[in-house]
C-alpha positions as CSV (number, residue, x, y, z in Angstrom):
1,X,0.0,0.0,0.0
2,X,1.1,3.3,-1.0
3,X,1.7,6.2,1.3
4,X,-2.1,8.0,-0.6
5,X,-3.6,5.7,1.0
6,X,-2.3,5.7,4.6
7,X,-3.0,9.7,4.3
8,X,-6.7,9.1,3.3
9,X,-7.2,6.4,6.4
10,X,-5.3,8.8,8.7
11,X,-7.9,12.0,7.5
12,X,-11.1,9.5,8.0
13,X,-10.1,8.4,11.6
14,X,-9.4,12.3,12.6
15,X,-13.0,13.0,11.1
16,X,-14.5,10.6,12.8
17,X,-13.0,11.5,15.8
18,X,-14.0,15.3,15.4
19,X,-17.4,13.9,14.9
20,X,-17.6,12.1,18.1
21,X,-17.0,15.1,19.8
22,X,-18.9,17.4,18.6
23,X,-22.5,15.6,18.6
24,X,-24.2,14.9,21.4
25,X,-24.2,11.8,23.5
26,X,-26.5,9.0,21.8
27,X,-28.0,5.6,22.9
28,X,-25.5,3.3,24.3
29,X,-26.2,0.6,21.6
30,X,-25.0,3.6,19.3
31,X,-21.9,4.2,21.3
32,X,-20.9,0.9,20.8
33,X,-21.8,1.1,17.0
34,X,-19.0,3.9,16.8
35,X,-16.7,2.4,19.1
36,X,-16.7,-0.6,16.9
37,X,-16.3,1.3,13.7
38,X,-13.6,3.0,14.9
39,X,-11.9,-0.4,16.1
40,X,-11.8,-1.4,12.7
41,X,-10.7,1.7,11.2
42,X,-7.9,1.3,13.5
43,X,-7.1,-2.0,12.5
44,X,-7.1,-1.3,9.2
45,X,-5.0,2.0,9.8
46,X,-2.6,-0.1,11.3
47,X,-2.6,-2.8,9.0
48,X,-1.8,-0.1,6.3
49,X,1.0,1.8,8.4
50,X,2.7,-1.9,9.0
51,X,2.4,-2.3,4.8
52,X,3.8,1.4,4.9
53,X,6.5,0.6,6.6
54,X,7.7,-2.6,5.0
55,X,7.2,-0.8,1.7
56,X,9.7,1.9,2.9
57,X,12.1,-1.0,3.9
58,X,12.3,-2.3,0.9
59,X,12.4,0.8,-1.4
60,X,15.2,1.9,1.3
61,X,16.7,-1.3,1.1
62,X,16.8,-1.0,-2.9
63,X,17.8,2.5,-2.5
64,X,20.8,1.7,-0.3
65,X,22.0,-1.1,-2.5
66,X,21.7,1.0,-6.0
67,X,23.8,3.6,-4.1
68,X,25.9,0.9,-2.8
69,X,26.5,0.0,-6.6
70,X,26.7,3.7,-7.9
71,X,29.1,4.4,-5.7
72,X,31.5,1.2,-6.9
73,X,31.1,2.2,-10.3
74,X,32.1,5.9,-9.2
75,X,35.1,4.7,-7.4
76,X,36.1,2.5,-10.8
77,X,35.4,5.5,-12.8
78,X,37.8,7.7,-10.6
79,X,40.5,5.0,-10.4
80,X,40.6,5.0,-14.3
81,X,40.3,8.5,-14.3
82,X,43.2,8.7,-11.9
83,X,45.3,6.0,-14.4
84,X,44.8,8.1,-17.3
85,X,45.4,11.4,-15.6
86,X,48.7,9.6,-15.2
87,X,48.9,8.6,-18.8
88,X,48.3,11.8,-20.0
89,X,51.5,12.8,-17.8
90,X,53.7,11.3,-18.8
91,X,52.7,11.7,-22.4
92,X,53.4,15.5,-21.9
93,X,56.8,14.7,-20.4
94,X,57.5,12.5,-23.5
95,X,55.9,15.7,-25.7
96,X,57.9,18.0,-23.7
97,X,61.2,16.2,-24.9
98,X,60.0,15.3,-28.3
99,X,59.7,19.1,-28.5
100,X,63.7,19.5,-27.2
101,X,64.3,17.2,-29.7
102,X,62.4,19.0,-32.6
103,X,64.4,22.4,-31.4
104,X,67.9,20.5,-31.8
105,X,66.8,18.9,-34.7
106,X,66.1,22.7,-36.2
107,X,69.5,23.7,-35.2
108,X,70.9,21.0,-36.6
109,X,69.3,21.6,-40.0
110,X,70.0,25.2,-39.8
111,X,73.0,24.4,-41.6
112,X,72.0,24.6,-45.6
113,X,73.8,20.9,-46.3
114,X,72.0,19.3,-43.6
115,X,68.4,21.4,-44.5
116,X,69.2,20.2,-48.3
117,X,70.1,16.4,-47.4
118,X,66.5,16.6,-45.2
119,X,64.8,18.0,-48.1
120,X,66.2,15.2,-50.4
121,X,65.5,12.3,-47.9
122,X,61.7,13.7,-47.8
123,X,61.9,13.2,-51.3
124,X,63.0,9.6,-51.9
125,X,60.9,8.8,-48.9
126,X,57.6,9.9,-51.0
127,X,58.8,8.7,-54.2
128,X,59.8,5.0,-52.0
129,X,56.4,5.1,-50.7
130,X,54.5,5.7,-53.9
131,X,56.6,4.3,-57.3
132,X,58.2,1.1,-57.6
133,X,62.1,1.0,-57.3
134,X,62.5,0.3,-61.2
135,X,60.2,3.9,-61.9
136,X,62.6,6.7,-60.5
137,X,66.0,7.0,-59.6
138,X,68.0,9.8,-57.3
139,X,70.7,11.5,-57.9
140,X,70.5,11.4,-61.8
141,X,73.3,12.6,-63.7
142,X,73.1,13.9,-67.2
143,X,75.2,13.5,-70.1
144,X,77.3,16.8,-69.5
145,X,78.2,15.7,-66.0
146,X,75.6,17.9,-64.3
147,X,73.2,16.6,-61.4
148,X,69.6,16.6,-60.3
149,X,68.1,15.2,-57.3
150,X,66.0,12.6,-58.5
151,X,64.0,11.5,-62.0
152,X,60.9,9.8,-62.5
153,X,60.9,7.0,-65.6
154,X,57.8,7.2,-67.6
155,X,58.7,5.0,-70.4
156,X,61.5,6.7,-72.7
157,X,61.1,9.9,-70.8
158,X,62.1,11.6,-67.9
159,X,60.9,14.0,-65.0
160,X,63.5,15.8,-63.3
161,X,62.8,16.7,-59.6
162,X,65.0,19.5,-57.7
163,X,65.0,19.7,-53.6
164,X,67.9,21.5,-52.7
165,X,65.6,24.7,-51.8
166,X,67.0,27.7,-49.6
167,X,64.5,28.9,-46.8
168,X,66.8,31.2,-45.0
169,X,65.4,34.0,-46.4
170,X,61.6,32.6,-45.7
171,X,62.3,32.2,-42.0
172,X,63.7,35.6,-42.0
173,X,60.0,37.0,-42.8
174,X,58.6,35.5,-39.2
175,X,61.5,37.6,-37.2
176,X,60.3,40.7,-39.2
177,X,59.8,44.2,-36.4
178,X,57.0,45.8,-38.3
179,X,55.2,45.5,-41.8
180,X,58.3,47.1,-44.0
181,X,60.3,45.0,-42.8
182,X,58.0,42.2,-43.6
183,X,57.2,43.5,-47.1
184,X,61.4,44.0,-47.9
185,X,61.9,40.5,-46.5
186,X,59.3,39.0,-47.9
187,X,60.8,40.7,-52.1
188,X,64.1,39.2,-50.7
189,X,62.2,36.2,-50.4
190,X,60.9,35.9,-54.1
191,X,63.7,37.2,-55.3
192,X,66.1,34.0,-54.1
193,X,63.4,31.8,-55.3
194,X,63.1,33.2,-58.7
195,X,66.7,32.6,-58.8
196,X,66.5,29.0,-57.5
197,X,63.8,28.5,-60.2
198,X,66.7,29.8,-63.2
199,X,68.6,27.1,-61.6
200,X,66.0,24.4,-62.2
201,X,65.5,25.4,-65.7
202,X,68.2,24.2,-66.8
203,X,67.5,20.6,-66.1
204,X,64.8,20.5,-68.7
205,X,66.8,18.9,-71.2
206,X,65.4,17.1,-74.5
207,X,68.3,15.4,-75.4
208,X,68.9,13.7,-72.2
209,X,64.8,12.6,-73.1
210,X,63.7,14.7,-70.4
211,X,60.0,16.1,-70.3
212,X,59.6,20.0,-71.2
213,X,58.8,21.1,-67.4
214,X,60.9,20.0,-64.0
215,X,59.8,19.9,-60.8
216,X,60.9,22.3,-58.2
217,X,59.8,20.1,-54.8
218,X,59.5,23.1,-52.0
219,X,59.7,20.2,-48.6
220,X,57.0,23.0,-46.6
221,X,53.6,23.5,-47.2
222,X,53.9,26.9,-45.3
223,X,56.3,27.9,-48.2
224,X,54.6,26.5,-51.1
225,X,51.9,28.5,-49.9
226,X,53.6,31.7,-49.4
227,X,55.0,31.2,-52.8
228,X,52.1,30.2,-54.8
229,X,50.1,33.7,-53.2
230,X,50.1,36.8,-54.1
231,X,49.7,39.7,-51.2
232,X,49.1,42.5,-53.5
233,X,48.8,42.9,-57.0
234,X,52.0,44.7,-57.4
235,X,53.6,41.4,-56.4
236,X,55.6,39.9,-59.0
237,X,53.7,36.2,-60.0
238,X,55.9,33.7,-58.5
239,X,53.9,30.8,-60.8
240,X,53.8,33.0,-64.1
241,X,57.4,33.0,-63.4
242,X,58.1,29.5,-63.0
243,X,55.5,28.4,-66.2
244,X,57.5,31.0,-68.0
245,X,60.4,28.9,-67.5
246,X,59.1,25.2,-67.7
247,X,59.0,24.9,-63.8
248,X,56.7,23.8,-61.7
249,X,56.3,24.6,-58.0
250,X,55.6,21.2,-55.9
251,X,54.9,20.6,-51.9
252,X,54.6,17.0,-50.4
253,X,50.8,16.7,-50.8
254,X,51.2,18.0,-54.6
255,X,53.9,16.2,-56.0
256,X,52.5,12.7,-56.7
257,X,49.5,14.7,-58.3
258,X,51.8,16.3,-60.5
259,X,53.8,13.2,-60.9
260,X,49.9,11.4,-62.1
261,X,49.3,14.3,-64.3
262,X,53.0,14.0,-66.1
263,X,51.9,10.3,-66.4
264,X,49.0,11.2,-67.8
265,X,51.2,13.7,-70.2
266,X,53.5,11.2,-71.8
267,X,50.7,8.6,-72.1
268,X,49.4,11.0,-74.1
269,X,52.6,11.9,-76.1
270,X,53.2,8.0,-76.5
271,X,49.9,7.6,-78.2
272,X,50.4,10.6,-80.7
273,X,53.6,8.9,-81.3
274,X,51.9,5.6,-81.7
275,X,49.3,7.4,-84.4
276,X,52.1,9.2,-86.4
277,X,53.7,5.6,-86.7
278,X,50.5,4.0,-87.8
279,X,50.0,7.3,-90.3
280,X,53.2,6.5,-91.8
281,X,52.4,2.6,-92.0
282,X,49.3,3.6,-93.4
283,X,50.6,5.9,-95.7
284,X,53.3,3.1,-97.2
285,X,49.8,1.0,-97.2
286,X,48.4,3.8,-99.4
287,X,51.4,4.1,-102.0
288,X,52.1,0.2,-102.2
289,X,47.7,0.1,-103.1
290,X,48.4,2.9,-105.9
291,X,50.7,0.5,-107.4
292,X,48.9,-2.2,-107.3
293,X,46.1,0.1,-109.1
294,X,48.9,0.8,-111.4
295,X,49.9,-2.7,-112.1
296,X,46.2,-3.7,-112.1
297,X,45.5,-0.8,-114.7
298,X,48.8,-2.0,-116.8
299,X,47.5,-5.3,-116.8
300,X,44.3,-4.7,-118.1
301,X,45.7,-2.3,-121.0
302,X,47.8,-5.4,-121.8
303,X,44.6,-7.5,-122.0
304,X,43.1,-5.3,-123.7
305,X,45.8,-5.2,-126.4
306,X,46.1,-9.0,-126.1
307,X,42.1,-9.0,-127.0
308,X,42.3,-6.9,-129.7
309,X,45.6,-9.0,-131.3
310,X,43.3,-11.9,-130.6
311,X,40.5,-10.1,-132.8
312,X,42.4,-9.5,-135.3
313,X,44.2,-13.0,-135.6
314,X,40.9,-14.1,-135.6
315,X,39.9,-12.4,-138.0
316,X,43.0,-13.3,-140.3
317,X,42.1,-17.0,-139.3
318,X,38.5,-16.6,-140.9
319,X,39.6,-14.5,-143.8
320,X,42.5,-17.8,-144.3
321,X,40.1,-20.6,-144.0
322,X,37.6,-18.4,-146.6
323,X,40.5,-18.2,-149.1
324,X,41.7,-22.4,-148.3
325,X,37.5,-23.5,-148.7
326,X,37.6,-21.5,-152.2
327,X,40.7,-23.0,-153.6
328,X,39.2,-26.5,-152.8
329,X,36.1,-25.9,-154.7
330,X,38.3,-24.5,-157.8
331,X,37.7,-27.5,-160.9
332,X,40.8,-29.2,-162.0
333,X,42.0,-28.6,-165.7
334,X,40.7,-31.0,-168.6
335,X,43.4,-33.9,-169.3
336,X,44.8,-32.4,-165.8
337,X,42.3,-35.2,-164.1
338,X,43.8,-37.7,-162.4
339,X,42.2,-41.0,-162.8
340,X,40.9,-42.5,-159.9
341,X,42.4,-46.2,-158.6
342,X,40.3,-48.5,-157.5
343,X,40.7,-50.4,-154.2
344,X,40.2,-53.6,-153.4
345,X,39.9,-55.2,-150.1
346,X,42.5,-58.1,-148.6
347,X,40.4,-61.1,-149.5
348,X,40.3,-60.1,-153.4
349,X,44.6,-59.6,-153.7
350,X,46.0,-62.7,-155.1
């Protein structure tokens, strides 16, 4: 029983109590009527407080034990909390001197042989990652003795690939006082890399079968951008530069899409090889056809000649066996006759 329904019991017995005394006293056999009633409304009211209370028992009892439980999972919660809190510290101590190392690492490669032989390694690791062994090679050298980083085999062709690029002047821009500055070191900037890029011209070489653009591989995506941006429109066009001279700008995440796009290139320049072979085969097709046309037309000129001889010989023969049928029907001369001999058969010879 719910505790509504000890509340309503409670209110009745109180009104029948407030009853009692307020009316006036009745017959005994009355009395007793009410005093009975009120027995049982007793009972019942404490039937009802005893369900009451056993009802509270158990929803305590329940309450207690989910509490009991909540607070085990809490305490497993906070342990793993706790564990992890720990985790995450020493995972800043190991960021802490991962970031030490990063800063000696920088001053290492401060040095432009070291920052160059980084730049290279970046390279060959992307091209290792991405080509097979047999489809580029590094440190190419050309036929006049001269150098380049690394080349890429698309069939008979070539892609050259530079890395050796300078960034002093680039980190010079960040350590910049005030916006001249920035703007002078940032023209300094361009300038070096304009140069740079002369410098990568001249591996485009077609008779070292190399493609007509090289790649100039910048190892930052801060730079490549920096580079491939314009701040103003007075700013000279660092890419208008480089297409000028058959270069093209590269960063780690835009190389191999170059590298698909040269693929793409020289599968394209096979083919129009491949259909200016097949022109010329078709054109030796062509001229050995035209003389067979000629043959064929000689031929029939000599069968036509042949059929005309034939005409004509045949035409002798007829006029020949004319003149050989009227000499046989000619008469012989008188006493020019030549008299016939008989025959005789075997049995009548003596």
């Amino acid at each position: 029983m719910d505790i509504g329904l000890a509340i309503v019991v409670v209110s009745i017995v109180v009104a029948v109590a407030v009853l009692l005394t307020r009316r006036p006293r009745t017959s005994d056999a009355g009395l007793e009527l009410l005093r009975g009633s009120f027995e049982d409304l007793r009972a019942a009211n404490a039937t009802a407080m005893s369900e009451l209370r056993a009802e509270l028992q158990r929803t305590l009892g329940s309450t207690e034990q989910h509490l009991v439980t909540q607070s085990t999972t809490t305490q497993k919660a906070l342990v793993d909390l706790n564990r992890q809190l720990g985790r995450l510290g020493e995972q800043s101590q190991h960021i802490g001197e991962l970031a030490k190392d990063i800063g000696s690492l920088q001053d290492l490669l401060r040095a432009p042989k070291a920052r160059g032989g980084f730049g290279e390694l970046m390279l060959e690791r992307i091209l290792q990652d991405c080509l097979p062994a047999n489809a580029y090679e590094t440190q190419y050298t050309y036929r006049d003795g001269s150098r380049v980083d690394a080349i890429v085999r698309y069939g008979s062709r070539i892609v050259p690939i530079d890395s050796k690029f300078q960034n002093e002047s680039y980190t010079a821009i960040a350590a910049a006082n005030d916006d001249a500055e920035r703007r002078a070191r940032r023209r300094a900037f361009l300038q070096q890399a304009r140069r740079h890029v002369d410098a990568v011209a001249r591996y485009v070489s077609p008779q070292d079968s190399t493609i007509d653009y090289a790649l100039l591989y910048v190892p930052s995506e801060a730079i490549y951008y920096d580079l491939t941006t314009r701040e103003s429109d007075d700013e000279p066009d660092f890419v208008a530069y480089c297409r000028e001279r058959h270069v093209i700008p590269a960063s780690p995440n835009t190389l191999l899409a170059y590298l698909q796009v040269v693929a793409l290139a020289v599968r394209g320049l096979a083919m129009q090889e491949r259909t200016r072979e097949l022109q010329q085969g078709i054109g030796q097709v062509r001229r050995e056809f035209e003389r067979f046309v000629a043959l064929h037309d000689q031929l029939g000129h000599h069968l036509d000649n042949a059929m005309k001889k034939f005409d004509e010989t045949e035409r002798a023969l007829a006029r020949a066996s004319g003149a050989i049928e009227g000499l046989a029907q000619v008469p012989i001369a008188a006493g020019g006759e030549q008299e016939l001999l008989p025959l005789r058969s075997g049995e009548d010879q003596p």
